[in-house]
N, C-alpha and C positions, 0 to 999 in steps of 0.2 A: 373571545371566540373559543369552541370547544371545539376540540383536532382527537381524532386516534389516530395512530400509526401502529400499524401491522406490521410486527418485526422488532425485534429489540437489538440485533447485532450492530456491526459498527455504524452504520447508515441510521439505524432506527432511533438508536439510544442519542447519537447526537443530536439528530435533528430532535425530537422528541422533548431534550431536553432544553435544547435553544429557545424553542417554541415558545415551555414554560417560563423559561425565564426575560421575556417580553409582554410575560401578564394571562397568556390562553392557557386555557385547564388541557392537558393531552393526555390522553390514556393510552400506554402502551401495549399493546397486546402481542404474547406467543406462546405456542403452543405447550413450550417447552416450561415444565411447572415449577423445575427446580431451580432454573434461571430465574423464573417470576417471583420467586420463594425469596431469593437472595436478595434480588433489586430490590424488592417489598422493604427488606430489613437495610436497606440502608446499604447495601453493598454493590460497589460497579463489576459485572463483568467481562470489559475491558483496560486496557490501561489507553489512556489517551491525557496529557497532560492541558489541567485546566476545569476538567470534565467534572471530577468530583466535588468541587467546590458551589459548582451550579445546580449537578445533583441533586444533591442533600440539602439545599436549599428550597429549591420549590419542590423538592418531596415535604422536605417542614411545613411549607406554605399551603400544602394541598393542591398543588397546582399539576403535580406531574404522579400519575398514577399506574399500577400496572396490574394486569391480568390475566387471563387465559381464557376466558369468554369473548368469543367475538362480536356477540349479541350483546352484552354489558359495556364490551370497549367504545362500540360506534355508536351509543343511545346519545341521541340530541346532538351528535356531532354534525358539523358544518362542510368540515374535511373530513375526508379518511386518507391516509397516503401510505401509500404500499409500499415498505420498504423489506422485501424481502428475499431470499437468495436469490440467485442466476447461475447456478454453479455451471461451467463449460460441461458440454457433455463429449462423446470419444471424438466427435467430427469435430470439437470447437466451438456448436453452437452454442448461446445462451438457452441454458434449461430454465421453461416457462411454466411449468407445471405448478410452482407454489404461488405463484402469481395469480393466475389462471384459474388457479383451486380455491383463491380467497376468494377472488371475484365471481365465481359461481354460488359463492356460499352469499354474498355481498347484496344477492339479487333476490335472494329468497327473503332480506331480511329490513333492508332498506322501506322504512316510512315515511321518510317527505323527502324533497331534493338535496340532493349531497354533489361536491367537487372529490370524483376519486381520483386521486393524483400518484400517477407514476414516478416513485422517487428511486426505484432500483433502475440497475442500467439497465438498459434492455434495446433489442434486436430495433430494426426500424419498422413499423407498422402493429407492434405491441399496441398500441392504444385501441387501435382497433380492433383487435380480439381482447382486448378487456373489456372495451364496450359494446362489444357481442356476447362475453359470456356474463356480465351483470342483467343484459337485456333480455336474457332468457325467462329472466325469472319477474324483473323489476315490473315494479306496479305503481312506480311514481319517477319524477322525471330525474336525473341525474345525469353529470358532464364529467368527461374522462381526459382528466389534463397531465401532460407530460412535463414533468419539472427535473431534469437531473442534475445531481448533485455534483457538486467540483470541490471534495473537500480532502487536504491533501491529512494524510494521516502523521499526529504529532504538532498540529499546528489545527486541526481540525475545529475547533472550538473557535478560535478568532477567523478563519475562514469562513466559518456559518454566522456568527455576528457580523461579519466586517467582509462580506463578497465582494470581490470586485466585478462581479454581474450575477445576474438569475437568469436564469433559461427559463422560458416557459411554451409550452407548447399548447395551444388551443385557439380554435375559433370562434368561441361561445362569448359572447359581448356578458353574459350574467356569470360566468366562470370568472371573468378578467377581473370582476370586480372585487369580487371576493378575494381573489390571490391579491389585487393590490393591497387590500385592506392587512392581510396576513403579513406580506413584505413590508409596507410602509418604514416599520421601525427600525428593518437591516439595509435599508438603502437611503438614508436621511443626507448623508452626505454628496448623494448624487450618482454612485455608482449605478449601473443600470439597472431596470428589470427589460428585460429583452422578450421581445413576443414576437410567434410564430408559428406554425403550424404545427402540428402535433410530429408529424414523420421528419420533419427539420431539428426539430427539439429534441430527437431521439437520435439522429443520426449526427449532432451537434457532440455530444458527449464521447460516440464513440469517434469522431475524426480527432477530439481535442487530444485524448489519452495517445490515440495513437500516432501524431504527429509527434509527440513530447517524448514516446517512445522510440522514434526513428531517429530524433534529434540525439538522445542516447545512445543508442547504436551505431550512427551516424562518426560519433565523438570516440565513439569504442575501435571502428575501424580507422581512425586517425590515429589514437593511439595505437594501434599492429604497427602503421607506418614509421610511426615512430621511432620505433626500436629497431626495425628493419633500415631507416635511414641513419641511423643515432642522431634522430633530432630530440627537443622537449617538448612532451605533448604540454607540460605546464605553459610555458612560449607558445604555443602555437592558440591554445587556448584565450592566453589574453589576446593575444592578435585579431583573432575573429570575433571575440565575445563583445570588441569594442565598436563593431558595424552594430550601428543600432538595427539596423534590417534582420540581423540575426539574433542582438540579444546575450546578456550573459546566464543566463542560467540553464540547465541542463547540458550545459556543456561542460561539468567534470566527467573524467574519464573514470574505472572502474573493470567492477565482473560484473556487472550487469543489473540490469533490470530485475523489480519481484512486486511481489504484496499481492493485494487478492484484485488491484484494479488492472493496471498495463497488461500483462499475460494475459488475463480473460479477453478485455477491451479489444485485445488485437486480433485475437484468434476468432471472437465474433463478428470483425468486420472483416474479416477476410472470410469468414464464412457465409455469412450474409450475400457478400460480395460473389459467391460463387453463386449462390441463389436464383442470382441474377444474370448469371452468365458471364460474370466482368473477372478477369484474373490481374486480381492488385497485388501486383509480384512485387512492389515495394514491403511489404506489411509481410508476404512469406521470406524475402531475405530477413528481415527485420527480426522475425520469429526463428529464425536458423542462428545468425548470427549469437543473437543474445543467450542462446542454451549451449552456443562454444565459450563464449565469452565466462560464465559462471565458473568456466573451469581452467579460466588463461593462466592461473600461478600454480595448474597443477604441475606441466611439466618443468617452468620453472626449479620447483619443489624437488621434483625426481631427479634434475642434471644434478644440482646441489648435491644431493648424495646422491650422485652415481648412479642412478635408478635402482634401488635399493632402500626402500621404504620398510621393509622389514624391521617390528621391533622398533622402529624410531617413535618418537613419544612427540607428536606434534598440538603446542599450544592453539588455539583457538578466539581471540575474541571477538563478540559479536555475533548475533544468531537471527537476529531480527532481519528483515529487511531490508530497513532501513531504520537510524534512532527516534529515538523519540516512541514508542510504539510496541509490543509484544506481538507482533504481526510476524506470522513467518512462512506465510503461504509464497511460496515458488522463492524462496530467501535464497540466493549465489550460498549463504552458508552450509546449506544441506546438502548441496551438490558438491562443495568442496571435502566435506566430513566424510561422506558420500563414497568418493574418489579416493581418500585416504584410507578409510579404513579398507577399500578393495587391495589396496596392495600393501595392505598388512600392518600401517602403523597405527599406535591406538595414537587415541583424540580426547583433549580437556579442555575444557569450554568454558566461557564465561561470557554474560550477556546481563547486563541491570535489570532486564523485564523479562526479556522471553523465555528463562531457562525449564519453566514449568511448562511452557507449550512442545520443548522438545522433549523436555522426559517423558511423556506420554508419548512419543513419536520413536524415539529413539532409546528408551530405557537404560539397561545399562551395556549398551553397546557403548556409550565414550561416559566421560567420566565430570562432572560436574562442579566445577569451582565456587566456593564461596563467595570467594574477592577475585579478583583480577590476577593480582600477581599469584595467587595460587596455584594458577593452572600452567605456570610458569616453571614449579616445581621441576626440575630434573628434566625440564625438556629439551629436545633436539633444535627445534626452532619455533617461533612468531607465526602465527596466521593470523591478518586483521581482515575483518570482514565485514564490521559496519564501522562507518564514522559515527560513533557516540561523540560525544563531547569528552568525557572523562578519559578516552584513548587518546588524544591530543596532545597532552602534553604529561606524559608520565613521567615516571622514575627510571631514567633509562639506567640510574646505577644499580639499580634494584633489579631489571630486566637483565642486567648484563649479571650479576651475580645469582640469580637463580637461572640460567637459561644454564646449558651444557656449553651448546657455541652461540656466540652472537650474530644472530641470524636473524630476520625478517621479513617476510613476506606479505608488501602491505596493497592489500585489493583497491584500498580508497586515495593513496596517495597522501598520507596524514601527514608525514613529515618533510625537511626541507632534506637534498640532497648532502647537501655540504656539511649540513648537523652530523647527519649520521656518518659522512666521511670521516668527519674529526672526532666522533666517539669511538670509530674501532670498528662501527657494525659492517657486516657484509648483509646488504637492503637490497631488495629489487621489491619495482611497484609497478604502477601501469603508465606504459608509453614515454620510461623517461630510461636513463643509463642506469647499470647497474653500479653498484656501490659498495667494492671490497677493500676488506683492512689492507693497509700497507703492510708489502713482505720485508723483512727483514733479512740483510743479506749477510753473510758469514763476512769476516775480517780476512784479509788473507794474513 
């Protein structure tokens, strides 16, 4: 089968490349020439682990190709699937304009029947102004299916081969088949392909993000209690995560939510939601919440010394997100860096992937580590702010001898309480007791 997709960013490139390597020729098409230039020569412009191995493979095979003609991209194809931004715009909505703008172009240019498939998130009733603005133009029949994607970043790659369901949204019995034909090979073991109606499929994606997001916030405002009752939000977490009714996962606690999906996801269905006249005051606490939360170890930070952040030289690791990923759209790290350097202490960073997405962002406003323990050099204290893996299980002799004081402030909860008692550190994390060195009392 031959597929173009529109878009090469996170969304486009995976899928794009999944595609390819189950046998369909896909051309990827955008605008953007120097992107196109790059991926041409063999190079990914994300990191997503997994990715490049498939890559460069059915780029070898000829199977996955890229361009900046949208007329060369879509010739003879079966699919086209739009996988293009939504950036939030000042209200929250999803911005539909590059959507919108391919699909006007899509209508002038389309020669036999094609599936255009809605693969970016989008608002509920998108389909139907996509296939009103292809229809302005089109002069042969085509079907306009909502398919969104659930692919968690960092894991993204076996998430697109190995779904535990498709969405699909359409009522077109000659659409259905085609997409079955396309999916057969990612659902062999039985997982679902789900069919539905186009405004179901669209309104499916955003309820999923944003449950998963309340479920985190949710977890977020258990841990405040925590600390306020001196209970363990760790305890309390196994406890509940063991009702299968509720599930274990997305309930570690945290600074919060980020990436380029939950924040969008949310604020357009609460925007949507006003549209309509409905106010889902769940989804506005939800979005209040989580932009306090990003910055719970700030005043931690300040009692520590004294609210006097001046000149203090505060380490940093983690920048992304979340790991796995160079992703640092609405990242707890930037708001905490953020927060820092307002009240005057500088900032050293270290991150395994993302460090080149913040020096464009932030230049030489904080200061960029090579390794890890680098940015350890001479400092006051510990900021952790993604669980990487590689923070897990460090060199705490190495930490305690380049730090100034042994101090820690960890946003993810990486360590075990009692470890760090019996190392000497003074730890605070989220929702659990704090953890200072034994004093030492004079002899009489």
């Amino acid at each position: 089968m031959k597929i173009a997709v529109i878009g090469t960013g996170y969304v486009g490139l995976v899928s794009g490349t999944c595609f390819a390597e189950t046998g369909n020729t896909v051309t990827c098409v955008d605008i953007d020439e120097t992107k196109v230039n790059k991926l041409k020569s063999g190079k990914l412009t994300i990191y997503e682990p997994g990715l490049e191995k498939l890559f460069l493979r059915n780029q070898k095979e000829g199977r996955l190709l890229f361009t900046t003609s949208l007329k060369e991209g879509i010739e003879d194809a079966q699919i086209i699937m739009l996988a293009l931004p939504t950036p939030p715009g000042e209200d929250g909505s999803a911005d539909l304009r590059y959507i919108l703008g391919v699909a006007d172009e899509l209508g002038k240019i389309l020669s036999a029947y094609t599936v255009i498939v809605d693969k970016s998130t989008v608002p509920v009733g998108t389909a139907e102004k996509v296939k009103a603005a292809v229809g302005k133009h089109a002069t042969v029949e085509f079907d306009v299916v909502s398919n969104p994607e659930f692919l968690r970043e960092g894991v993204a790659v076996e998430d697109f081969m190995k779904p535990n369901r498709v969405v699909i949204g359409t009522t077109s019995a000659r659409a259905k088949k085609i997409i079955d034909d396309l999916y057969l090979p990612f659902v062999r073991q039985g997982n679902p392909l789900i069919y539905m109606d186009e405004k179901s499929a669209e309104l499916t994606k955003y309820a999923a993000n944003s449950f998963l997001a309340t479920k985190i916030t949710f977890m977020n405002e258990i841990a405040q209690l925590c600390e306020l009752f001196d209970a363990d939000v760790d305890m309390v977490r196994r406890g509940l995560g063991s009702d299968d009714r509720i599930g274990k996962r997305f309930l570690f606690p945290g600074i919060g939510y980020g990436g380029s999906c939950f924040p969008k996801d949310v604020k357009a269905l609460a925007r949507s939601s006003s549209e309509v006249n409905y106010d889902f005051k769940i989804l506005d606490a939800v979005m209040e919440i989580n932009e306090k939360q990003k910055l719970h170890l700030i005043p931690k930070i300040k009692s520590y010394f004294k609210n006097d952040l001046q000149d203090k030289k505060i380490a940093v690791w983690g920048l992304a997100f979340k790991p796995n990923t160079d992703d640092i759209r609405e990242a707890p790290a930037l708001a905490i860096i953020d927060a820092l350097l307002k009240e005057g202490a500088t900032v050293a960073v270290y991150d395994p992937e993302a460090m080149d997405n913040v020096k464009v962002l932030l230049g030489n406003k904080i200061s960029f580590a090579e390794h890890q323990y680098d940015a350890l050099v001479n400092a006051d204290a510990l900021v952790i702010a993604t669980e990487w893996s590689e923070f897990r299980t460090p060199d705490f002799n190495n930490i305690s001898s380049l730090l100034k004081n042994k101090v820690i402030f960890d946003g993810r909860n990486l360590f075990d309480l009692s470890k760090m008692e019996e190392l000497g550190f003074h730890y605070e994390s989220v929702g659990r007791r704090v953890v200072k060195p034994p004093t030492t009392k004079k002899e009489d």
